[in-house]
C-alpha positions in Angstrom: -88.2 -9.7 137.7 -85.5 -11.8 138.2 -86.3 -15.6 139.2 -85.0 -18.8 140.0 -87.2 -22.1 139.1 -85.3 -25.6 140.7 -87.3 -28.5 139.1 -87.2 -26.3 135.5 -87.2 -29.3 133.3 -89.9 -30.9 135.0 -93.6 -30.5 134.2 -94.7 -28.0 136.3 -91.4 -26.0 136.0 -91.1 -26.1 132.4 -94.7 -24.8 132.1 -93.9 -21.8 134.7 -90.6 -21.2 132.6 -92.5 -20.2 129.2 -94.8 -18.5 130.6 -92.4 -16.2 133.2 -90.4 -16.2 129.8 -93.3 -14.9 127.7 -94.1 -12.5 129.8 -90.4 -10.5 129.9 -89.0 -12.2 133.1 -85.5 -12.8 134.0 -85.6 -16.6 134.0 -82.4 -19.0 135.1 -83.7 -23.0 135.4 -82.1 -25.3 137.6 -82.9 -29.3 137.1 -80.3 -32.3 137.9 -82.4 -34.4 134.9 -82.3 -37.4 137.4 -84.0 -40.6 136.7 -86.8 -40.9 138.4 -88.4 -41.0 135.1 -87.7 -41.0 131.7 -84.8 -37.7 131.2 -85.7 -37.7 127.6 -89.1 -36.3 128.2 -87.2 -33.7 130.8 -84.8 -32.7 127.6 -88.0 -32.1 125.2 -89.9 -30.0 127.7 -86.3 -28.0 127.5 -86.3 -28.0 123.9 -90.1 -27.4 123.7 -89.9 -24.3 125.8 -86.7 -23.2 123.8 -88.7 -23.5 120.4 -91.0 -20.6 121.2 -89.0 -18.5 123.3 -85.3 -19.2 122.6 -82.6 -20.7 124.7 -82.4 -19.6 128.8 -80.0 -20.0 131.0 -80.2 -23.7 132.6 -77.7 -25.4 135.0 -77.8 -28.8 135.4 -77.0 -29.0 139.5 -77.9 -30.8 142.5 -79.5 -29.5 145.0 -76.9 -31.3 147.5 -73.9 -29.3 145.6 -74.2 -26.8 148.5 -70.8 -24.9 146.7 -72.4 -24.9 143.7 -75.7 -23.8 144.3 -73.9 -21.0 146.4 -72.1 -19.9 143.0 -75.6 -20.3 141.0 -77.0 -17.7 143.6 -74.6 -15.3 144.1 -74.4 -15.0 140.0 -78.0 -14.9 139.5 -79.1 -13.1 143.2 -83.0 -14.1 142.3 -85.5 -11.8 143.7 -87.9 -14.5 143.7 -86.9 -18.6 144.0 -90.0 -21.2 142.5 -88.7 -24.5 144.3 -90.3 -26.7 141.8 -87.6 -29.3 142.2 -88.9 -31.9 144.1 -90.3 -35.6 143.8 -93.9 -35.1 144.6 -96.8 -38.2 144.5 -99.6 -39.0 145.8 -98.0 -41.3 149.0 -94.6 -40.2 150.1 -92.4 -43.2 150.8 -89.2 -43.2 152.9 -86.7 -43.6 150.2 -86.9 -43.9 146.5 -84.6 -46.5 144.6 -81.6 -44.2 145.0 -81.4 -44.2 149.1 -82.6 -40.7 149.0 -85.8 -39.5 150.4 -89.1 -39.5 147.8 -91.1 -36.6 149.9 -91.6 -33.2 148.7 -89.6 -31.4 151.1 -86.7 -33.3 151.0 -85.2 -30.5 149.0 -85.9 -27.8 150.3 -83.2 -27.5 152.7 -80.7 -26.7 150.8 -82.5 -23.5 149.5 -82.8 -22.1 152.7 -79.6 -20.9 153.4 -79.1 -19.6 150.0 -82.5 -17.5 150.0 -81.6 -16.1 153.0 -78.0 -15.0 152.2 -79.1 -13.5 149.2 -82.1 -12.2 150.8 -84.9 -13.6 148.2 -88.1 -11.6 148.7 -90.5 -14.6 148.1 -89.9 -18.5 148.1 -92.2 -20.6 146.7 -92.4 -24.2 146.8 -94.1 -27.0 146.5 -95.6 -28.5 149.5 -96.5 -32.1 150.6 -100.3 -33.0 148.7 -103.0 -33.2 151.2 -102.7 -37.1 151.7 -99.3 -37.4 151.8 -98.4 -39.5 155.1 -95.2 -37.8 155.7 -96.9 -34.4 155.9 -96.8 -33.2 159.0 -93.1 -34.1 159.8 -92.1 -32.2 156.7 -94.3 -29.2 157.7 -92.8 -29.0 161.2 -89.4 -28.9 159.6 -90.8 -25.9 157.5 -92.0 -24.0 160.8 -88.9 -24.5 162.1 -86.6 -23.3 159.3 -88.8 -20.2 159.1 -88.4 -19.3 163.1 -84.6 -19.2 161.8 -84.6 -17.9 159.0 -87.7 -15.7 158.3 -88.1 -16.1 154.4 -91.0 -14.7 153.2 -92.3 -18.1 151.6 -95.6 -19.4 150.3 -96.4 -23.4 150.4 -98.3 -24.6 147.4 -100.0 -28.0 147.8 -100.8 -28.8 143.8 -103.7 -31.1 143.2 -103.5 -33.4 140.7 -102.2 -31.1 138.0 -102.2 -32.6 134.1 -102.2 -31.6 131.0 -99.3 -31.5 127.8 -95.6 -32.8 128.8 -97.2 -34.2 132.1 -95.1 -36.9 134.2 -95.2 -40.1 133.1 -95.7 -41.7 136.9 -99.5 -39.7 136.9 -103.1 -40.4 136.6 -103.3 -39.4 133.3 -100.3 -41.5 131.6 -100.9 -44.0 133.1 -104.9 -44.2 132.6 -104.3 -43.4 128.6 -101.0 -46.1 128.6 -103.7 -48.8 129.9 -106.2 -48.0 128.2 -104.4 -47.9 124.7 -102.0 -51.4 125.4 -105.6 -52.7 127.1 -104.2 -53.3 130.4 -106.5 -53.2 133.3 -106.8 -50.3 135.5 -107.3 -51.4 139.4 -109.9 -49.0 141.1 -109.9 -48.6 144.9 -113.2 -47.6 146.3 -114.6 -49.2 143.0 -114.0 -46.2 141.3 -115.7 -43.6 143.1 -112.6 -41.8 144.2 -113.3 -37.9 144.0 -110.1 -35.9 142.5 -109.9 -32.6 142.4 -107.6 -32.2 138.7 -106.1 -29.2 137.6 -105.2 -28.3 134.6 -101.7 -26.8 134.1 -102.3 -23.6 132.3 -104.9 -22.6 135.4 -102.2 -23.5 137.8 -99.5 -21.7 136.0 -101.5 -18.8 135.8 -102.3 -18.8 139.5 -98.9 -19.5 140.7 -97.5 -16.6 138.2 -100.1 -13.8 140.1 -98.2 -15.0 143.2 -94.9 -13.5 142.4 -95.9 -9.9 143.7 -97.5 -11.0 146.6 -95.0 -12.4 149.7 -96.4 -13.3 152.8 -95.7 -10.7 155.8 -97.0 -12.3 158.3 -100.4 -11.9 160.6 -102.8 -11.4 158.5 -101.4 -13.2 155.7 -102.6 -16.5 157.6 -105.3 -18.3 155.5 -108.4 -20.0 156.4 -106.9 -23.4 155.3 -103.7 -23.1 156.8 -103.2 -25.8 159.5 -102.1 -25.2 163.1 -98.5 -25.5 162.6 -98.6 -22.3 160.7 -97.4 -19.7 163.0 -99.3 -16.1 161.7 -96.4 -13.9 162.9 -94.3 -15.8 160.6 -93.7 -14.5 156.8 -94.9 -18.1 155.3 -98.5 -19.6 154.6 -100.2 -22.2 152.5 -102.3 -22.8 149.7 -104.4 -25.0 147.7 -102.8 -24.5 144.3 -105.5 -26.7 142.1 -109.1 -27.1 140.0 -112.5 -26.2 140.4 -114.9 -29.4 141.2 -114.2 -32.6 142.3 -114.3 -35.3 139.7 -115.0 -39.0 140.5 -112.2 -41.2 139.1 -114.5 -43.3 136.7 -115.6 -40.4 135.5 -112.4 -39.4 134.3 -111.5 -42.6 133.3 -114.9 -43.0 130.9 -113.8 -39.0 129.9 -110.4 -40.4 128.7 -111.9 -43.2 126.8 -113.8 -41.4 124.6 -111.4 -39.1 124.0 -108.7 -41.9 123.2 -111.7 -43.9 121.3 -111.1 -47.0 123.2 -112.7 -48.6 126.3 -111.0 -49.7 129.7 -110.5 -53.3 131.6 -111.3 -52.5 135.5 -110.6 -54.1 138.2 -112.7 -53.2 141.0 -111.6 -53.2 144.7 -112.9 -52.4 148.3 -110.8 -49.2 149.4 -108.6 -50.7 152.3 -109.1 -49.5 155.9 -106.3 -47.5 156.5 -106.7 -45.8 152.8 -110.1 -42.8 153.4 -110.4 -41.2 150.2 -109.6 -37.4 149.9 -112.4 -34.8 150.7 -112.6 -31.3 149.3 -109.5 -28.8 149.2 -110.7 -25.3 149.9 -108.8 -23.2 147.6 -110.8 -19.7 147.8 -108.4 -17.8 149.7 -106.0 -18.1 146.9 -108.3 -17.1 144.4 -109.6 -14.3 146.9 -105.6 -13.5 147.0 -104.8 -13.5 143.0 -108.7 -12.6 141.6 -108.1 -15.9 139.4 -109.7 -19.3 139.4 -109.0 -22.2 137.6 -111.1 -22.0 134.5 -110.2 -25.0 132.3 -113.1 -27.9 132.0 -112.0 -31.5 132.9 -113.3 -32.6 129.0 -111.4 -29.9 127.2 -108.0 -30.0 129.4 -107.9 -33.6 128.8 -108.4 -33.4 124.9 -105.4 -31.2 124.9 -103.8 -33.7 127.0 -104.7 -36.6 124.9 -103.7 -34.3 121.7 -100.0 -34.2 123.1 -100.0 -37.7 124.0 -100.6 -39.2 120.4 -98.4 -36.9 119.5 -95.4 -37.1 121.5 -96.3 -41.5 122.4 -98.3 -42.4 119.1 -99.2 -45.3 121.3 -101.6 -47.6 118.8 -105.0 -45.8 119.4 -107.1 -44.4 117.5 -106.7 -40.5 116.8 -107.9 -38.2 119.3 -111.1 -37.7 119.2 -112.4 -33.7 119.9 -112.7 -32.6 123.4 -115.6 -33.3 124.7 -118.3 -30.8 126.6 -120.0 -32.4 129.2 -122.1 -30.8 132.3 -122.0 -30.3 135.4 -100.0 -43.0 138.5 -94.8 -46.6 136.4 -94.2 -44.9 132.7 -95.5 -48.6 131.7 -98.2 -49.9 133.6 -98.8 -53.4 134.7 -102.8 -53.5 136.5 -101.2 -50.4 138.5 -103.7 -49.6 141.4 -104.9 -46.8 142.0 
């Protein structure tokens, strides 16, 4: 199959490159290596990827070249487009330091038109998280676009995905940077935040089972789609993410004694406007693909940590196994969380 991935030097992307690329696909990556963290890590994950597969074809473009990304398509006419390039976060803010906007649909307008020239058979793309503010604006914008234009597309809302070459502005870098320079880690809610984390392989895997399966509309709907969701339209959404929730001092106390050292808190009172996320249903994409994540919070975070020595070797003490138990500023300063 023949597919475009925006966003391929990024975590996610890079992850869904190898793997499409392991598996015999087609692969073309497009990423503008911007700044809104470190590029260097962006270049690794390239390099990483190229070390066990060999180069692929990779254009460094902006989504806001509309000429360009006109010439991209009509060279590589994708059958399927992974929109992966996009600035998501758990709050969406208006603008980031560049004037342009920090949501997760802010670029995805530009692939419309393109897709639907070129007559892409499935679009997906990431989707605003669950408690992003800006949400429902974006998601009207979607509905709209697809009265127009009628791409078969499937929204995926990842939750809290981590795990080797992860983004520096995440949970996890940012709990093991604090804990190992022995900064303190601010806890709304006094830590009793419930996540639900996912591990990247298990959201790789899922999103890779989705390439054969576009959206036609009616009874494509899901359960957990929201109103705005029109079921005669080609599109729906999904929860993209892990198994259980997972309370955020748990995970903090998980990556301790992986990292060998303890944490400074700070406990606050969870502000008023602030409610704390509930549980994302994510069975009618596992009732969709026949997979569920699989991964354990203990061991995806020892592999985690293991690449994190290795790539940082921030002055801890050597990972320590991954542990079996039952049951997000590159340099943090007291970052809140």
């Amino acid at each position: 199959m023949n597919i475009l991935i925006t966003g391929a030097a990024g975590f996610i992307g890079a992850h869904t490159a190898l793997r499409l690329l392991k598996d015999g696909h087609q692969v073309t990556g497009l990423d503008n290596f911007n700044a809104h963290y470190d590029p260097q890590l962006k270049q690794d994950r390239v390099r990483w990827v190229a070390e066990q597969v060999g180069q692929f074809p990779l254009r460094q473009l902006d989504l806001n070249d509309a000429p360009a990304l006109g010439r991209l398509f009509a060279e590589v006419r994708p059958q399927v487009v992974i929109h992966l390039a996009t600035q998501p976060g758990g709050r969406c803010t208006q603008a980031n330091a560049h004037g342009q906007p920090d949501c997760s649909q802010a670029g995805l307008q530009p692939i419309l038109a393109p897709c639907q020239r070129h007559t892409v058979e499935h679009l997906i793309y990431a989707a605003p998280e669950s408690h992003c503010t800006c949400k429902a604006g974006s998601a009207l914008q979607v509905d709209s676009d697809g009265r127009l234009q009628g791409i078969p597309s499937t929204a995926l809302r990842f939750l809290t995905v981590y795990g080797p070459w992860g983004r520096p502005d995440m949970a996890p870098h940012l709990f093991a940077r604090a804990i190992c320079e022995e900064l303190p880690l601010k806890l709304f809610n006094h830590g009793l935040h419930q996540r639900d984390f996912s591990y990247i392989d298990d959201v790789v895997h899922s999103l890779v089972r989705l390439l054969h399966k576009p959206p036609s509309g009616h009874t494509q709907l899901q359960d957990e789609s929201p109103a705005w969701l029109d079921s005669t339209l080609p599109r729906r959404l999904f929860n993209i993410g892990g198994q259980r929730l997972v309370q955020l001092k748990d995970y903090v106390a998980t990556l301790e004694q992986l990292l060998g050292r303890k944490a400074r808190f700070e406990y606050l009172s969870l502000p008023g406007n602030d409610l704390p996320p509930g549980p994302e249903p994510i069975s009618a994409l596992e009732n969709l693909t026949g997979f569920g994540p699989q991964t354990p919070l203990a061991q995806g975070l020892g592999h985690f940590v293991e690449w994190f020595h290795a790539y940082y070797r921030p002055g801890c003490v050597p990972p320590a196994p991954a542990l079996e138990l039952s049951g997000q500023s590159p340099q943090p300063q007291g970052r809140e969380y």
